[in-house]
N, C-alpha and C positions, 0 to 999 in steps of 0.2 A: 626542527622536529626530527626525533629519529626515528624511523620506521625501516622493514624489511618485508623483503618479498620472497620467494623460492619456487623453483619448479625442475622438475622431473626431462632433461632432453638425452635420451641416448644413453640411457641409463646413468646420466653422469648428473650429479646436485646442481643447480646451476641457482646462488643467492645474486639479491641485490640488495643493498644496503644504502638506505639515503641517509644524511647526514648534514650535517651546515656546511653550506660552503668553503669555507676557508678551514675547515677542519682535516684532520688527515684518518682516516681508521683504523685504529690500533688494533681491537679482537674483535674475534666476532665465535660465540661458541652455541652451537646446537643441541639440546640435549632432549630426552626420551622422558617417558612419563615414569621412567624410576629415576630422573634425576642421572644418569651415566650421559655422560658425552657421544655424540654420536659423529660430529664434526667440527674442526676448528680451524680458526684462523689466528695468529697472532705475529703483528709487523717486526717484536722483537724475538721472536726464539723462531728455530726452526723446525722444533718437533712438538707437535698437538698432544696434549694431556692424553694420558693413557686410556689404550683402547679407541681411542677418534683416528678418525681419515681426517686427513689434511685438506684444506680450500687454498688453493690459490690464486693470488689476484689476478685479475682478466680484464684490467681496464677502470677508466674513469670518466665521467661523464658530467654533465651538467643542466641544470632545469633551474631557472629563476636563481633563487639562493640559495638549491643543495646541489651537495652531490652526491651521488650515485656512484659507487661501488660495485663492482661484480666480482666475485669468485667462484669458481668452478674445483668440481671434486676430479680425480680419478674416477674412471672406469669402477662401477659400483658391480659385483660380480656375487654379492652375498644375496641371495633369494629372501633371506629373515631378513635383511637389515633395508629389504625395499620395502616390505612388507611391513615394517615397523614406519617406516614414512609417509606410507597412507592409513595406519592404523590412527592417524591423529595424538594426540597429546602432546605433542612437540612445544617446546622452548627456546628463545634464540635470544643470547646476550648479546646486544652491540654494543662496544668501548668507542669513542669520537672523543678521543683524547679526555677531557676532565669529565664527557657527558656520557652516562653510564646506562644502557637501556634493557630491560627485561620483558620480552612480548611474547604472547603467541603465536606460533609460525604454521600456516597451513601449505604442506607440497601440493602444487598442482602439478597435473599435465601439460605436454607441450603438443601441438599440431603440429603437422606438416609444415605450414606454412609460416608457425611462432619459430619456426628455424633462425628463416631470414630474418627475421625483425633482431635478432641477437646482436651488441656490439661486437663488430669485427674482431677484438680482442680475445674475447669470452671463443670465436670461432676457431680461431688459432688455437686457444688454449684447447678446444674440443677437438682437433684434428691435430695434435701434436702426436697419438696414438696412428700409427700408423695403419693399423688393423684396421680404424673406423675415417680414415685420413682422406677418401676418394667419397664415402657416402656424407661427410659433414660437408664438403665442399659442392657435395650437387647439392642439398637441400638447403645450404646457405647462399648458395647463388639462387636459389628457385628455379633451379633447372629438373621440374618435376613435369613428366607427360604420362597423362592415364592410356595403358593399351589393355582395351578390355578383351580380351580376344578370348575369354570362357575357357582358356588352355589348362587353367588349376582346378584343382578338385580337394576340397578338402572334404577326407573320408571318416574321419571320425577329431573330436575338442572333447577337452572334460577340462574342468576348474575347481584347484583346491586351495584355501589359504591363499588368493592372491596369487599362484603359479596357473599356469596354460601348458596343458601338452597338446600339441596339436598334429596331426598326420594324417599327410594328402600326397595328394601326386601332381608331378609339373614335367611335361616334358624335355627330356634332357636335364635335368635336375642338376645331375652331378655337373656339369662342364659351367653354369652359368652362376654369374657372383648376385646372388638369393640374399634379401634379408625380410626378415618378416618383425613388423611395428604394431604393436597395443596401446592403446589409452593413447591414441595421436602418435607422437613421435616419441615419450616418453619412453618405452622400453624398443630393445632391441636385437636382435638376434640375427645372426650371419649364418651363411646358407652351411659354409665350411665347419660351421659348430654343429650343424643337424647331425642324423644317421641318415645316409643314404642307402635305400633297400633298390634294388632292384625289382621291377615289378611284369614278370610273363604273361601276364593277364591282359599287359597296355598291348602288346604283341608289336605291331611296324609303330616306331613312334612317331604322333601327330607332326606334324609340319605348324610354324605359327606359335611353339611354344615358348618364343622368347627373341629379342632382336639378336638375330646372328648366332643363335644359340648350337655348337657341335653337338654330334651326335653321340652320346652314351646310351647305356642300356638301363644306367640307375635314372628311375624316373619318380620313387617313390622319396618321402622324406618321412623322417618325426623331428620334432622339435619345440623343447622346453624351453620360456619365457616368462617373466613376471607380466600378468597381466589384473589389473584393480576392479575394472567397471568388467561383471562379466557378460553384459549386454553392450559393450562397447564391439565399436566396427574393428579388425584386424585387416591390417593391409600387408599385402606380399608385391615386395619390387624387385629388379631388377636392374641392376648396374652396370651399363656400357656407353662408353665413349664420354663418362663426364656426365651421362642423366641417368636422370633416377627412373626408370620406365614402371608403373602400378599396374601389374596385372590382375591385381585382386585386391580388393576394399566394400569388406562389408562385414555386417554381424553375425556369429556364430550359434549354430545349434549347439550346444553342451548338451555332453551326453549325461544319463544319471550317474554313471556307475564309473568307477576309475578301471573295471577288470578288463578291458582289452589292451592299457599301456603293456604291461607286462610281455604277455605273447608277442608286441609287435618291437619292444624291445628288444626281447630275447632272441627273435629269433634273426633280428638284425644282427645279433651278435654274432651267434652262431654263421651265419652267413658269409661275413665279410670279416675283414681287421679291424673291427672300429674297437679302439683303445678301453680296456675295462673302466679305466677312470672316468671314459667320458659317459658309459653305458651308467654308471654307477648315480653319476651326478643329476641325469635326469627321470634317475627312477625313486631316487630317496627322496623329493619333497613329496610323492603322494604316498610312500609306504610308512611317511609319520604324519600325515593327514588326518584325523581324526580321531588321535588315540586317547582320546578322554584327556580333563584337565588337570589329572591326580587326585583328585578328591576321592573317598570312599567311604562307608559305614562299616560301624562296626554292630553288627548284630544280634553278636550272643557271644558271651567272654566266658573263657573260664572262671570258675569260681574263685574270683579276687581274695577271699580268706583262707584261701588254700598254703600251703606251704611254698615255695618259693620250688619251681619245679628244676632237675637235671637237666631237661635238656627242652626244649619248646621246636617242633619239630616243623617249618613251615612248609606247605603245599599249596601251588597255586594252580589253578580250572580254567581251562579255557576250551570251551567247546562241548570236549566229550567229557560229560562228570561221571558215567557209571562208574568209573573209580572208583568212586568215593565208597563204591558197596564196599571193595576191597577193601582201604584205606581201614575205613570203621570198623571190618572185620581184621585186619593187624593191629589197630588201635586197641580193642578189646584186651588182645593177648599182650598188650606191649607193658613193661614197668609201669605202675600206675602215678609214678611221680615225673610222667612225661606228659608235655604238653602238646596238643594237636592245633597249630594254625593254620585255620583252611581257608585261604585266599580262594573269592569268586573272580575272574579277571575277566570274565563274559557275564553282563548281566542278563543275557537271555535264559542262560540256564541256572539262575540263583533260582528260579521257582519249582526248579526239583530238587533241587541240592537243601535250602532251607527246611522241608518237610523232612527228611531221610535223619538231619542234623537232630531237627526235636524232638523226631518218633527214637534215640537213640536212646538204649537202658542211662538210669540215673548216673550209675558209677561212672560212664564212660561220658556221656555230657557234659559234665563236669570239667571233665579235661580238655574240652572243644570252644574252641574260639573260632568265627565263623566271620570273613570280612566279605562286603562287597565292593567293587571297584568300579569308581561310573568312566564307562566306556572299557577301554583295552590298554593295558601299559607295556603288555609284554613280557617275557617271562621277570624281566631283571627287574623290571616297574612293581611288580606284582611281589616278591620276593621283597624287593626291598619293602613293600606296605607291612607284610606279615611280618619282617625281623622290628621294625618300630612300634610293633603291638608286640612283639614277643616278651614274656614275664620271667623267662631264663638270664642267664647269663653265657651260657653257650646253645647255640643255633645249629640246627640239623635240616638244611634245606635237601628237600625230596621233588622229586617229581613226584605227577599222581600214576604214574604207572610203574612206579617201584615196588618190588616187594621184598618184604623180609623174612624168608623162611624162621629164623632167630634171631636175637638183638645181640648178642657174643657179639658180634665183629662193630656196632655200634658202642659197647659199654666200654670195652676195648678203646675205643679210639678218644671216647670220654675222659678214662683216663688219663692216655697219652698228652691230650690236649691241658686236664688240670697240672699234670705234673710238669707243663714247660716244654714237654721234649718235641712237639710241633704247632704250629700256631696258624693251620689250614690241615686239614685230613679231609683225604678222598678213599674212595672205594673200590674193592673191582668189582664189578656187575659182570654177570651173564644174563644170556638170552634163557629162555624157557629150556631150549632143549640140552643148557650146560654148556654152550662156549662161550667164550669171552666176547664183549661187548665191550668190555671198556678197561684197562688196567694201566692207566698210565697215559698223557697224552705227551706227544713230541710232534716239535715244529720245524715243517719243511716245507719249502718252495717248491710251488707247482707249476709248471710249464702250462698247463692246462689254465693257470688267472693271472697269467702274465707274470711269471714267477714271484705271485705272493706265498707268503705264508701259509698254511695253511694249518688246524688241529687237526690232526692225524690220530688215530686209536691204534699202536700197531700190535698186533696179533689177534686183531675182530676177525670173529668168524672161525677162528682156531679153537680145538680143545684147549681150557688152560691148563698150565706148565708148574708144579709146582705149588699146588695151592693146598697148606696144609690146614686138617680142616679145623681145631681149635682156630688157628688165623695168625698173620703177622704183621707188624708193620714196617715198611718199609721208604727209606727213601724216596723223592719223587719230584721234578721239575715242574708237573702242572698236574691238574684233576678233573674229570669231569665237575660241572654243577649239578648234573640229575644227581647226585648224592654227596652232597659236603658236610663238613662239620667245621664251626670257628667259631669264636669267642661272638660276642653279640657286639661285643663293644669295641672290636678289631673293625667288624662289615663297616660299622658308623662312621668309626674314624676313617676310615677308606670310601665314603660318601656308598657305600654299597654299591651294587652294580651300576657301573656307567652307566650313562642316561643316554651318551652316543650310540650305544646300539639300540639295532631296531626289532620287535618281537623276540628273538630269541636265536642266539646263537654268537659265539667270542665274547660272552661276558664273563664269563669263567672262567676263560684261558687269561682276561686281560687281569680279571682279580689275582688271580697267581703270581701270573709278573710282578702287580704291585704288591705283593707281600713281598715275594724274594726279592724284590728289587728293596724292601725295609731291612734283608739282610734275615729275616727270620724260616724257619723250616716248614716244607712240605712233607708232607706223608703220605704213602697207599696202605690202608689196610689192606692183606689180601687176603680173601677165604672164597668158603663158596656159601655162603648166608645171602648176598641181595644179589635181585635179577631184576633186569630193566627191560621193558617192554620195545624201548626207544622211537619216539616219536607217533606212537602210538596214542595217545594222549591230544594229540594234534593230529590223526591222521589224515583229516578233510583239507590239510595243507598241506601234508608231507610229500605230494607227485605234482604239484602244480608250480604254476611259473610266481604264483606271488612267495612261496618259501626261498624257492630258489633267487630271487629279487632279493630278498630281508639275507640273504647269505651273501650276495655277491654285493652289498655296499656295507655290511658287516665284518666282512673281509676286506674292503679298501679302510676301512676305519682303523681296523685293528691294526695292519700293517702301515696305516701312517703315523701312529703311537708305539709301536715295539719294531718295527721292522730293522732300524739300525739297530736299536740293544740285541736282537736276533743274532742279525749278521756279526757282533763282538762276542756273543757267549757263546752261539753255538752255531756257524757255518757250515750249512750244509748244501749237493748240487742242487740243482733244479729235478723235481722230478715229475710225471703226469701224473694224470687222472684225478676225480673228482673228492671233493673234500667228504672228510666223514664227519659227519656230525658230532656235537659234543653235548 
């Protein structure tokens, strides 16, 4: 009879597969509840169906008339793809030469102490990783001693989706080999992955913080791990001489709210050298934590018998909607063969927003399509909702804090776009008082995010140069999004705004790429017809540590998708100071 087992040790998949005796086991494939592969094994090929992480054999074993099989994954390092292994629905084909099986596979956790019981083989296989090479070997020997010595502290847990952030203080932190275990032994995390903060508050450090532990001044930590059960115990040990020493094992208060990761991220950063990539990695699973499922309503359409509109103008809300007074008052004066799609991207405020919408004169109602969006997507999520109801064929995405003194420099670009001669148009924006906000963006490397990329505005804050006032168009490498115009069926085919980014910010510079990287033209109109509030629309985010969060792995994202194309089109030094928004 063929049957299988699985579980969770050390972040690494660890199957067993029984079988008839005298069989030998050809595959063995793991998959997901869409049917993709999530792990494979097979005795003839060397490489697992695309997209699977490979299992490799770890031994063979025997019980009556089967036998047992083990393989073991690599080091699992993707926070989705643990999170999909206890999400349930799982699948596991086992092949035993002609006898061919198809079962449901549920992962468990591993304890402490389900270490040792592991075939020798399977242990080896789990300590070939040298990183994890001295703690697989204490807790497969069972060389574990509890020292409770109340020396940790953990000062603030919060749990989203299956991840743990958690941040305490231990004396001497930095000097002693730390790892902190969830759901048992199954997840895992190394003290050298944490942020080490320093902490003035602890003042002379405790004595007792650790077996032999030197003396440093970093005594604080944070540290992000997959954790399932979030009433399970967390345990923090301590690794010297071959043992595994337990200074800490028990269950955690979680906080309600995720808003203190940020500040104590950040300002780790700020602090010390801790590498932007690593800062990045444990701030982005909570800043896409709860951002609604995509779903939305659509509430009130333009009038479907209407003529087939120029140009369908999408806007998306979040937060602060008084806009919208504006908005409906440009709306009034705009071409009446323009369509308004007003994206809600905060359901709290649809119950102002919907009243303002229906008390609107007839004429102008008419032109208003009205969505809501359950939960938060972002500016790009949002954006893309309203260009898939758009009833145009070219797409005029706004922010809600634009304005358009006149439509010239839009009709204008309408044009340009029908006749072929650009196949993305942006705009130059000023501020209220007439300088330049936005005319163009160019990408340079910052000394200040470890010489990433960065969108740059250059000549913000300057009178602008040049700007004739019929309008022109012009050449251009990238655009802001607070004011675009493109074809409706370009965004589509281009899956519209990456879904890699997070609330708002490099989704526009990354669209541009992917147009010019199709080989096809940018454009800036330039006049002085629109002005942009800039992030005024968002202001209840714009000085706090969670924007700046949504920037700084928005920016490791960007520049892990264009940073070499960057560095071949246009090579520039490194230079400081802080990104400008786009």
């Amino acid at each position: 009879m063929v049957g299988c087992t699985a579980q969770l040790v050390l972040n690494h998949l660890v199957v067993q597969a029984t079988g008839p005796r005298s069989a030998r086991l050809c595959r063995l494939v793991v998959t997901g509840p869409d049917g993709n592969a999530l792990f494979a094994f097979d005795s003839g090929a060397g490489t697992p169906p695309g997209g699977a992480l490979g299992l490799a054999a770890a031994g063979r074993s025997f019980a009556r008339q089967d036998v047992v099989c083990t393989l073991t994954s690599a080091w699992i390092g993707d926070l989705r793809l643990l999170s999909r292994l206890h999400g349930g629905g799982l699948q596991v084909t086992v092949q035993f030469e002609q006898q061919v099986e198809t079962l449901s596979l549920a992962v468990g956790p591993t304890g402490l102490d389900g270490i040792a019981a592991l075939p020798p083989a399977a242990l080896r296989k789990l300590g070939e990783d040298a990183f994890w090479a001295g703690l697989v070997a204490a807790l497969g020997a069972g060389r574990v001693l509890a020292v409770e010595t109340g020396a940790v502290h953990v000062d603030y847990a919060y749990r989203a989706d299956d991840v743990l952030f958690l941040s305490g203080r231990l004396p001497n932190f930095a000097g002693l080999d730390v790892y902190v275990l969830t759901d048992g032994a199954a997840h895992v995390a190394r003290g050298s992955e944490a942020i080490g903060q320093p902490r003035p508050d602890i003042g002379e450090p405790p004595r007792g913080g650790g077996p032999g532990a030197p003396a440093t001044d970093t005594h604080g930590f944070s540290v992000v791990l997959p954790m399932w059960e979030g009433g399970g115990a967390v345990t923090i040990g301590i690794l010297k001489g071959g043992v595994f020493h337990t200074v800490f094992r028990r269950p955690l208060a979680l906080a309600a709210s995720r808003d203190a990761i940020f500040p104590l991220v950040l300002a780790a950063h700020q602090a010390s050298a801790v590498p932007l990539a690593r800062i990045t990695r444990m701030i982005a699973p909570f800043l896409e934590a709860g951002g609604g499922d995509g779903g939305y309503e659509v509430r009130r359409r333009a009038r479907p018998d209407a003529a087939v509109p120029a140009v369908s103008v999408v806007i998306p809300f979040y937060r602060e909607w008084r806009f919208l007074y504006a908005i409906l008052a440009m709306a009034r004066n705009a071409p009446r063969d323009w369509e308004w799609v007003l994206v809600c991207d905060d359901p709290d405020i649809a119950r102002y927003m919907g009243p303002l919408i229906a008390g609107s004169p007839e004429g102008l109602r008419d032109r208003l399509t009205f969505i809501v969006v359950r939960g938060n997507l972002g500016y790009g999520g949002a954006n893309n909702v309203g260009v898939q109801e758009a009833r145009s064929a070219a797409v005029l995405l706004m922010n809600s804090d634009i304005w358009l003194a006149d439509f010239r420099c839009v009709e204008r670009a309408l044009a340009a776009l029908a006749a072929g001669d650009y196949a993305l148009l942006g705009f130059t924006l000023l501020f209220e008082d007439g300088t330049v906000q936005h005319d163009g963006l160019a990408f340079r490397r910052s000394a200040a995010f470890d010489g990433r990329y960065l969108a740059q505005h250059p000549g913000k804050g300057l009178p602008p140069e040049d700007l004739p006032p019929g309008g022109e168009i012009v050449p251009a490498g990238a655009v802001t999004g607070a004011l675009m115009l493109l074809a409706r069926q370009l965004f589509l085919a281009l899956g519209g705004f990456d879904k890699r980014y997070v609330g708002g910010d490099f989704e526009d510079a990354d669209l541009c790429l992917a147009v010019a990287g199709r080989g096809q033209r940018i454009g800036l109109v330039r006049s002085r017809s629109a002005f942009h509030l800039e992030r005024q629309s968002i202001r209840r985010d714009a000085a706090n540590d969670l924007a700046f969060a949504r920037t700084l792995v928005n920016c490791e994202r960007f520049n892990a998708r264009w940073a070499a194309e960057l560095d071949m089109t246009a090579p520039r030094p490194a230079v400081g100071g802080a990104p400008c928004p786009a």
